[in-house]
Backbone as ProteinMPNN parsed JSONL, in Angstrom:
{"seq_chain_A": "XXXXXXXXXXXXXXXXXXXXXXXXXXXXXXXXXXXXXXXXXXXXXXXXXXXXXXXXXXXXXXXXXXXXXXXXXXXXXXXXXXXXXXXXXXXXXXXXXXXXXXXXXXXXXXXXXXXXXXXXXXXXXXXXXXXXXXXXXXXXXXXXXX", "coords_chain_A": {"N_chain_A": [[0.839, -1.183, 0.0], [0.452, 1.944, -0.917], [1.447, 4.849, 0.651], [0.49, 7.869, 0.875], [1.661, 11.398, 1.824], [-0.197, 13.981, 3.156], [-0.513, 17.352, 2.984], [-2.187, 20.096, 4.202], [-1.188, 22.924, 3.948], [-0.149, 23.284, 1.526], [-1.15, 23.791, -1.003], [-2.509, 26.238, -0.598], [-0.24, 27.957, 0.301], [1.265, 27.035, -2.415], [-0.404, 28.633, -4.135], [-0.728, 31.243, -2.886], [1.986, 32.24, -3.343], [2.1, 32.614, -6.227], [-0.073, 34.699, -6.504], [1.671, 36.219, -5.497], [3.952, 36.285, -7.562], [2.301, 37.231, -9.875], [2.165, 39.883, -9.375], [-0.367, 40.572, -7.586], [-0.267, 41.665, -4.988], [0.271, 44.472, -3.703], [2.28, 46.887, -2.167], [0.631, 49.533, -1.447], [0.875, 51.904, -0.26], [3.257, 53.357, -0.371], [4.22, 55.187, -2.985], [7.091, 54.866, -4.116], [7.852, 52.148, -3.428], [6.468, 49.818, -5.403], [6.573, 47.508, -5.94], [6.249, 44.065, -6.882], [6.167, 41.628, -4.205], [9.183, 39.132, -3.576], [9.414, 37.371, -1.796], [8.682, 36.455, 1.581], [9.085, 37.329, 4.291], [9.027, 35.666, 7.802], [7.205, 36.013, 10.299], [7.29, 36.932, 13.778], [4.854, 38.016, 16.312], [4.977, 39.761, 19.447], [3.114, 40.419, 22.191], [4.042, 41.822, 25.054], [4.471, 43.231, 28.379], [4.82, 45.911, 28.32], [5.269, 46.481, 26.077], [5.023, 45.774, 22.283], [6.752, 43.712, 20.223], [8.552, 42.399, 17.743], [9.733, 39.945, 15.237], [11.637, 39.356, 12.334], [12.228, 37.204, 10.058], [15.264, 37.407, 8.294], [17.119, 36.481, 6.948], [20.633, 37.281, 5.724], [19.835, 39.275, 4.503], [21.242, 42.565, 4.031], [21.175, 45.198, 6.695], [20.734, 47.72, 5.732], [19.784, 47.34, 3.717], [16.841, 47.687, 4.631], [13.665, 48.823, 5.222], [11.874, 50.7, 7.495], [8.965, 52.142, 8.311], [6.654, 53.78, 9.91], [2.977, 54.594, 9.758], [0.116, 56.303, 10.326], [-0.864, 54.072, 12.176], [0.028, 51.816, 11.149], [2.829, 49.984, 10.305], [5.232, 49.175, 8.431], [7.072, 47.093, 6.871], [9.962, 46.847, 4.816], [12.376, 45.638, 1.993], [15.336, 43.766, 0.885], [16.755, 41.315, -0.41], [19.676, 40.409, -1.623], [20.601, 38.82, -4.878], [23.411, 36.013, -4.438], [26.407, 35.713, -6.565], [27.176, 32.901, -8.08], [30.704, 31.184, -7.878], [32.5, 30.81, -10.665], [34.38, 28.609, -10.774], [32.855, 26.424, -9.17], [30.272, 26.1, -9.992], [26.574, 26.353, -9.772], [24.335, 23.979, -8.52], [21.836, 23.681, -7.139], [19.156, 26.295, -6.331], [17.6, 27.089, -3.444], [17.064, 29.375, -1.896], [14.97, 32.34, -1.216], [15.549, 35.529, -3.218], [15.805, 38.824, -3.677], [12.644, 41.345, -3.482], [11.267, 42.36, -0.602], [7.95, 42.761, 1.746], [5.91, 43.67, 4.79], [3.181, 44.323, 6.351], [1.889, 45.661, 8.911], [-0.706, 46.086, 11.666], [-0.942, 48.779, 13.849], [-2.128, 48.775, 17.213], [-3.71, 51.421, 18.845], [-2.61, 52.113, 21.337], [0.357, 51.833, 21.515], [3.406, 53.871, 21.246], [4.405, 55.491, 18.811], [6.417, 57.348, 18.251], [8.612, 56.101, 19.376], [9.35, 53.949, 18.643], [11.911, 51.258, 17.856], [14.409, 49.462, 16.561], [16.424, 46.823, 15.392], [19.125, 44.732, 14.127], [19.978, 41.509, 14.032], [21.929, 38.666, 13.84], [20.444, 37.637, 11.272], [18.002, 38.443, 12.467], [15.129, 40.345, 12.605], [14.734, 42.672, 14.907], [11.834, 44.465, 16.074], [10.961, 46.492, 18.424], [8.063, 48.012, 19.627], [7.265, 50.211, 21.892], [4.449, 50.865, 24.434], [2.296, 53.259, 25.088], [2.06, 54.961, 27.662], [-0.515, 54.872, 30.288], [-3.064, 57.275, 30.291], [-3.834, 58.349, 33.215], [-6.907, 58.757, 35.037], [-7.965, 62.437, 36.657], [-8.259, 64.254, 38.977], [-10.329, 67.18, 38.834], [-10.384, 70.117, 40.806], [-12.44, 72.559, 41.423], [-12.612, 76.012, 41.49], [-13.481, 78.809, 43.806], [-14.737, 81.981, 42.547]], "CA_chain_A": [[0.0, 0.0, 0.0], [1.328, 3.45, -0.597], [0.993, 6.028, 1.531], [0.772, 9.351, 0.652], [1.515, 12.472, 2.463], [-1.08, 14.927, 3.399], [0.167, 18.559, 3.325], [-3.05, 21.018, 4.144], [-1.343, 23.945, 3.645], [0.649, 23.037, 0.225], [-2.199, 24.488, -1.828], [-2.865, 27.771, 0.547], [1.142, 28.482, -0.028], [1.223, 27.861, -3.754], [-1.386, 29.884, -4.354], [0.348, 32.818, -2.176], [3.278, 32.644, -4.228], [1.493, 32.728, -7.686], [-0.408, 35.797, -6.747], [2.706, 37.576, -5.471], [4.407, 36.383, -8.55], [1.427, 37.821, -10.786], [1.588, 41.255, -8.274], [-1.57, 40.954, -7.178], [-0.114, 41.774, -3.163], [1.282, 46.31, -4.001], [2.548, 47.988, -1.164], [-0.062, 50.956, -2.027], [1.228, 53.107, 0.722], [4.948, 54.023, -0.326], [4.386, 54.802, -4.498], [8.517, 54.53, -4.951], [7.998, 51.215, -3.429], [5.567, 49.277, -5.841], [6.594, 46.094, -7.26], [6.049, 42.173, -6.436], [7.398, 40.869, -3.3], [9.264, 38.269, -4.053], [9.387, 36.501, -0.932], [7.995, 37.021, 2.494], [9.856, 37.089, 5.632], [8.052, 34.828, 9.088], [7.08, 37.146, 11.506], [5.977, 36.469, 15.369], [4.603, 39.14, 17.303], [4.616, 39.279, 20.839], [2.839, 41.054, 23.256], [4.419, 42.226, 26.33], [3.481, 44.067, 29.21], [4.772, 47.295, 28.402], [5.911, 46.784, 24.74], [5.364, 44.881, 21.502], [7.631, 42.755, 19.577], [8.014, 42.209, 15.983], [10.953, 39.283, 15.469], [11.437, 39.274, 11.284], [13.414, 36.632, 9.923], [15.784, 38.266, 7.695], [19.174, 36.04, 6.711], [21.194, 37.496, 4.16], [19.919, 40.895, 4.05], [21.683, 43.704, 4.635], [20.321, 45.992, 7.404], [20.667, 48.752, 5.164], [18.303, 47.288, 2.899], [15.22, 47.247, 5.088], [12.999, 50.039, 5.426], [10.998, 50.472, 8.481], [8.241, 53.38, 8.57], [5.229, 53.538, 10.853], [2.287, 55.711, 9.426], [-1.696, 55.849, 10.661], [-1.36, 53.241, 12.496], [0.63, 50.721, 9.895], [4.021, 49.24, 10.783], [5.658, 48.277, 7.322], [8.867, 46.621, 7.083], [10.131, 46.177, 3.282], [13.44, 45.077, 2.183], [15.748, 43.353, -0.503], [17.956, 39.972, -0.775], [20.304, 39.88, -3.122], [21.097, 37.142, -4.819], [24.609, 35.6, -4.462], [26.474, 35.388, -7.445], [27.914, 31.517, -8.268], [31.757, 31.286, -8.509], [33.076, 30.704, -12.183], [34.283, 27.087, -11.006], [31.842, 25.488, -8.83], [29.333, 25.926, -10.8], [25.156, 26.508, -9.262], [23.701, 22.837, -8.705], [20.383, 24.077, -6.889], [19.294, 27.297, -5.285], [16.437, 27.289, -3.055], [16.753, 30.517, -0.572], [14.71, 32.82, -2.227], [15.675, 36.562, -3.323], [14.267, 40.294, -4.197], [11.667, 42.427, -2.548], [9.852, 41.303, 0.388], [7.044, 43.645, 2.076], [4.981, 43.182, 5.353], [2.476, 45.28, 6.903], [1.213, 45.146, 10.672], [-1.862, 47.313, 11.937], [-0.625, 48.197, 15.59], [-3.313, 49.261, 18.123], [-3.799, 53.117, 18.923], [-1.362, 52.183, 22.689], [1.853, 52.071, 20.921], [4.151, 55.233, 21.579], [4.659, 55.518, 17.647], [7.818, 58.395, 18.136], [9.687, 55.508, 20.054], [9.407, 52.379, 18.041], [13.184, 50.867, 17.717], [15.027, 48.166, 15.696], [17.849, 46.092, 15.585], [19.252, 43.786, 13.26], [21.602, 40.602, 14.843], [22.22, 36.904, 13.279], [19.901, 37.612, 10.218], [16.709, 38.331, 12.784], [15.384, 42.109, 12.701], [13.937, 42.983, 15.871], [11.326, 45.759, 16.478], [9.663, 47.074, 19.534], [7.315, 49.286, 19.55], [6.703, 50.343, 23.32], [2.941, 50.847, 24.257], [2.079, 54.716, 25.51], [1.817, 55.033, 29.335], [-2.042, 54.855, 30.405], [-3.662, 57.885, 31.133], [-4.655, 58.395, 34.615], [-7.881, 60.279, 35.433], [-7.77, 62.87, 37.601], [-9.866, 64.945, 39.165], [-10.323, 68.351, 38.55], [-11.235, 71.19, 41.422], [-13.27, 73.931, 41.021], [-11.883, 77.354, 42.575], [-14.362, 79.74, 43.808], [-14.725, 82.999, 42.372]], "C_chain_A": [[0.881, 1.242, 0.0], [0.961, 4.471, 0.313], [1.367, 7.104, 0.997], [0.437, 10.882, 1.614], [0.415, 13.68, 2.285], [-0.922, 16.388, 3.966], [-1.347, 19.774, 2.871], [-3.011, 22.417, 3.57], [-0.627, 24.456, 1.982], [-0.432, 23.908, -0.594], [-2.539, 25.711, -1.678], [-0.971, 28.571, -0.367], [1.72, 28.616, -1.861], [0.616, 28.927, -4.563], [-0.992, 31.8, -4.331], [1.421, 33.147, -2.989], [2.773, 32.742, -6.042], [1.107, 34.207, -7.303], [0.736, 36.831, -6.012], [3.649, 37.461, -6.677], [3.52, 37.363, -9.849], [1.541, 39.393, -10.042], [0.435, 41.773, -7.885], [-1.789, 41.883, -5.317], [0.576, 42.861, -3.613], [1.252, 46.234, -2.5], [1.685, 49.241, -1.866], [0.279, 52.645, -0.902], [2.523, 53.631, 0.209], [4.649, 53.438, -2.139], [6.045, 54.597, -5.118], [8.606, 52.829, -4.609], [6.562, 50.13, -4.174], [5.476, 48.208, -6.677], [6.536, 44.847, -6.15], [7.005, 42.176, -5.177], [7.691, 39.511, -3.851], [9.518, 36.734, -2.991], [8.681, 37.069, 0.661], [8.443, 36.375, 3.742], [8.845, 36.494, 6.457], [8.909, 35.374, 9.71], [6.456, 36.707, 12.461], [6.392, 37.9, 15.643], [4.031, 39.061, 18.775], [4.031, 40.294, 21.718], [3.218, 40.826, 24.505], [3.472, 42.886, 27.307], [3.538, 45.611, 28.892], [5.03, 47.57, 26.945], [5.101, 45.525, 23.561], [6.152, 44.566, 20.51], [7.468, 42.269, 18.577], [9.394, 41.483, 15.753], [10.769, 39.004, 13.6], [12.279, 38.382, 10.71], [14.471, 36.716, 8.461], [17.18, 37.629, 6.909], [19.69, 36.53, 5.658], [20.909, 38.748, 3.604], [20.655, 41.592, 5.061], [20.981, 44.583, 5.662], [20.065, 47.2, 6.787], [20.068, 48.892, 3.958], [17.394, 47.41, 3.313], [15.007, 48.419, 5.503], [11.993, 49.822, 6.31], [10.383, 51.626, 8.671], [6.932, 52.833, 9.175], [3.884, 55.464, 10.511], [0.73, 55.281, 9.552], [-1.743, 54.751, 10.965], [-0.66, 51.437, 11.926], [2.029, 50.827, 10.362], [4.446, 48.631, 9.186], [6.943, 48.221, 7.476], [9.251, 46.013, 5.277], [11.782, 45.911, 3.266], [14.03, 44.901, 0.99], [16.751, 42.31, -0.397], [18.513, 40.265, -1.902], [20.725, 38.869, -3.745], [22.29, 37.21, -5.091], [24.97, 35.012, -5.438], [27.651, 33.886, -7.175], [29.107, 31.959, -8.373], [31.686, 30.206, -9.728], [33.108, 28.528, -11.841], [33.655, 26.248, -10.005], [30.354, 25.109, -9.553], [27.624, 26.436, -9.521], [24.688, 25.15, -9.931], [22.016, 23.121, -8.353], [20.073, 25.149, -5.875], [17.854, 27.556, -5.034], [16.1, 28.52, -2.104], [16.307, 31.947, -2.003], [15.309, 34.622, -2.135], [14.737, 37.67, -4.067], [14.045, 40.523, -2.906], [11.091, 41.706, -1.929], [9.045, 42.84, 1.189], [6.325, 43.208, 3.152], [4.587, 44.226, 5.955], [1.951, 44.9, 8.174], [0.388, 46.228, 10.843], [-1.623, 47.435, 13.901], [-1.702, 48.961, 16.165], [-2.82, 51.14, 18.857], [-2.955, 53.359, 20.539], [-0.498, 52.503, 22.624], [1.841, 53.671, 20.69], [5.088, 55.406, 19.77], [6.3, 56.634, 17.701], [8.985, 57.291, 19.078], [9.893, 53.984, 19.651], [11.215, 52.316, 17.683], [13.706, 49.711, 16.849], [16.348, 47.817, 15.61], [17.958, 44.935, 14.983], [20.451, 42.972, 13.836], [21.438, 39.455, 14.288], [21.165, 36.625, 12.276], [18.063, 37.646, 11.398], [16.3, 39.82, 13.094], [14.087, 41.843, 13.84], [13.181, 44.132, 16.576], [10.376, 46.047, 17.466], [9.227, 48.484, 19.445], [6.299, 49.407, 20.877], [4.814, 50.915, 23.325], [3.077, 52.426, 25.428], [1.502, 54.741, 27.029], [0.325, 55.866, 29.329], [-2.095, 55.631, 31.012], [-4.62, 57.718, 32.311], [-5.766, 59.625, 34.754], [-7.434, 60.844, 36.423], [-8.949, 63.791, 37.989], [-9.405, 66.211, 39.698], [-11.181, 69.306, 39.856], [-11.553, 72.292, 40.886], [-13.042, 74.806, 42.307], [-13.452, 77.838, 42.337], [-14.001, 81.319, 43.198], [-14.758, 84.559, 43.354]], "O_chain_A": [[1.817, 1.474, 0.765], [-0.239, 4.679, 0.496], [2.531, 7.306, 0.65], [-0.659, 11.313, 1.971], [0.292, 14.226, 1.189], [-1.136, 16.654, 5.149], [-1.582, 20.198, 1.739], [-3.913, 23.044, 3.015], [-0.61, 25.574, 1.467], [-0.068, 25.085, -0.602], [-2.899, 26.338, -2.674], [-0.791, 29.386, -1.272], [2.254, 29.558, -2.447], [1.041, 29.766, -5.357], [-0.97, 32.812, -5.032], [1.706, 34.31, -3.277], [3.626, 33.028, -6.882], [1.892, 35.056, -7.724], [0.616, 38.056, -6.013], [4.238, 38.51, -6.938], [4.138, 38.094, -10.624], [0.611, 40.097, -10.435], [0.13, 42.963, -7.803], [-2.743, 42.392, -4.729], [1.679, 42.529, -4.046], [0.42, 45.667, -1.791], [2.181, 49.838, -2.821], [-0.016, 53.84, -0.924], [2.696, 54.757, 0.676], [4.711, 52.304, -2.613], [6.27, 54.261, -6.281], [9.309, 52.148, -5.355], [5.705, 49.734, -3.384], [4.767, 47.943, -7.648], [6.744, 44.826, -4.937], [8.171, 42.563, -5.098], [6.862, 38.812, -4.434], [9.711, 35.558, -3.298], [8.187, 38.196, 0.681], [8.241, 35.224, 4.129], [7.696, 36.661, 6.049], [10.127, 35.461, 9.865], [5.348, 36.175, 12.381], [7.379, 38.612, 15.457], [3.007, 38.51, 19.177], [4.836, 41.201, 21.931], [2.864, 39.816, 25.112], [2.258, 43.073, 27.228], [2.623, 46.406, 29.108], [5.026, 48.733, 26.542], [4.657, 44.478, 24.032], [6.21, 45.499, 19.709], [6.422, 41.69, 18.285], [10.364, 42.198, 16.005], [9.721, 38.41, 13.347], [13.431, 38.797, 10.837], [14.232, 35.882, 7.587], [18.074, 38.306, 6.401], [19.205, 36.22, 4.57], [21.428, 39.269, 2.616], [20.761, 41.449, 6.279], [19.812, 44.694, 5.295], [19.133, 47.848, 7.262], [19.831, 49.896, 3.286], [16.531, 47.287, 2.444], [15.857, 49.104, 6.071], [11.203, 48.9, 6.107], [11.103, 52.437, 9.255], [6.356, 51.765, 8.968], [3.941, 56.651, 10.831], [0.209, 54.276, 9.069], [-2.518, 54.043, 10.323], [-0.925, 50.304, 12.326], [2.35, 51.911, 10.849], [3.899, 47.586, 8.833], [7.74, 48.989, 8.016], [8.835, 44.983, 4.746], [12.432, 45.953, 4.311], [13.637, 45.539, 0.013], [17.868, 42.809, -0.257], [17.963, 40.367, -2.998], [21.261, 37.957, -3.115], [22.681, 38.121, -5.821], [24.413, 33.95, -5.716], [28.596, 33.819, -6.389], [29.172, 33.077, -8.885], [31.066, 29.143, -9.778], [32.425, 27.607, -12.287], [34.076, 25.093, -10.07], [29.656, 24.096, -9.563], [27.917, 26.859, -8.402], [24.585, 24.935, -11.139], [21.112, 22.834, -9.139], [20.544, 25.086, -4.739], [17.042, 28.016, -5.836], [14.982, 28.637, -1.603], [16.861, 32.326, -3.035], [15.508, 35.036, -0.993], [13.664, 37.626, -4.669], [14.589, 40.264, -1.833], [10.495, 40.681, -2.262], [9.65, 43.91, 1.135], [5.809, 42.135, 2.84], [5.392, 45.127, 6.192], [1.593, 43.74, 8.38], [0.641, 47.285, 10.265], [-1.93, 46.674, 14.818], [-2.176, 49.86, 15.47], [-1.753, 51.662, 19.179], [-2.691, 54.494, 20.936], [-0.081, 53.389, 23.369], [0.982, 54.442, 20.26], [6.317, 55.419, 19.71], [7.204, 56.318, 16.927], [10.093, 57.721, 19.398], [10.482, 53.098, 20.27], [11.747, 53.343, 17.262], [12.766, 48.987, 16.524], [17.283, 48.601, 15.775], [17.098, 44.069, 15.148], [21.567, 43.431, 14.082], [20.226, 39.242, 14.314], [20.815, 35.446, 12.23], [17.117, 36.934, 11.063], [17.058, 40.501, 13.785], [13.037, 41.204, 13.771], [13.704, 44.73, 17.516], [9.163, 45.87, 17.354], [9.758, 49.581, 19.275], [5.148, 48.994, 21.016], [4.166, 51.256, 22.336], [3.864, 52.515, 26.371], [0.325, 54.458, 27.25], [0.008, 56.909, 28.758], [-1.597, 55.585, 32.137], [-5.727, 57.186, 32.389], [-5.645, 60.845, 34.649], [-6.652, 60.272, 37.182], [-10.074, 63.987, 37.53], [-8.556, 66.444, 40.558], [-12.409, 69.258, 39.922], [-10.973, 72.888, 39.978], [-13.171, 74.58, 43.51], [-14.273, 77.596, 41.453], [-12.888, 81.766, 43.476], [-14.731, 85.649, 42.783]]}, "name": "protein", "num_of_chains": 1, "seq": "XXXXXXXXXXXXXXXXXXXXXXXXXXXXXXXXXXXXXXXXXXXXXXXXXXXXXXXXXXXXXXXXXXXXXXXXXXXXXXXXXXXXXXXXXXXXXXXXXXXXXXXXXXXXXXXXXXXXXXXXXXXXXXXXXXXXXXXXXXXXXXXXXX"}
């Protein structure tokens, strides 16, 4: 009897990569940036107590490729691999790490202290917090007499 493997999300993922090959997925926010991603970094986001956490996994790019702007609310992180050219005498047998433009967008919640978001790029993983805005306290207001 054969058995054959059962991969749920195989179909979901080709799919994804067809319509970013066709450019159906723009960055419509940044018009100098408007072409196909060509791959798409895995992102966890963590909520903290006082901050959140955006861990991008990045190998092989430069830090001085990746563009990080935060506008209305939107967190985009875009980028660029280059691809590594073969030497003359080994030759290129098979190259699966993919290169190009990659693009991701996050919608962060109206807490985050947007003038203090930070980043840091170490062992191909770009790491961005974006602290959450210290909770107004009511207070309570007297009334002077006249």
């Amino acid at each position: 009897m054969h058995t054959a493997r059962f991969e749920p999300w195989s179909f979901t993922d080709l799919l994804q990569r067809e319509l970013d090959r066709r450019g159906v997925h723009r960055d419509a926010g940044n018009q100098d940036y408007n072409s196909v991603t060509d791959w798409t970094p895995a992102v966890d986001v963590v909520e903290e107590k006082t901050r959140y956490v955006l861990r991008a996994d990045v190998p092989g790019v430069n830090p001085d490729a990746i563009d990080i702007a935060m506008d209305n609310g939107i967190l985009s992180i875009a980028g660029e691999r280059l691809p590594v050219a073969p030497a003359e005498e080994t030759g290129v047998q098979r190259i699966e790490r993919p290169t190009g433009r990659f693009s991701r967008r996050f919608t962060l919640p109206d807490t985050v202290d947007a003038d203090n978001i930070t980043a840091r790029c170490s062992n191909g993983i770009l790491e961005v917090v974006a602290p959450k805005a210290p909770e107004v306290q009511p207070r309570r207001i007297t009334i002077e007499a006249a």
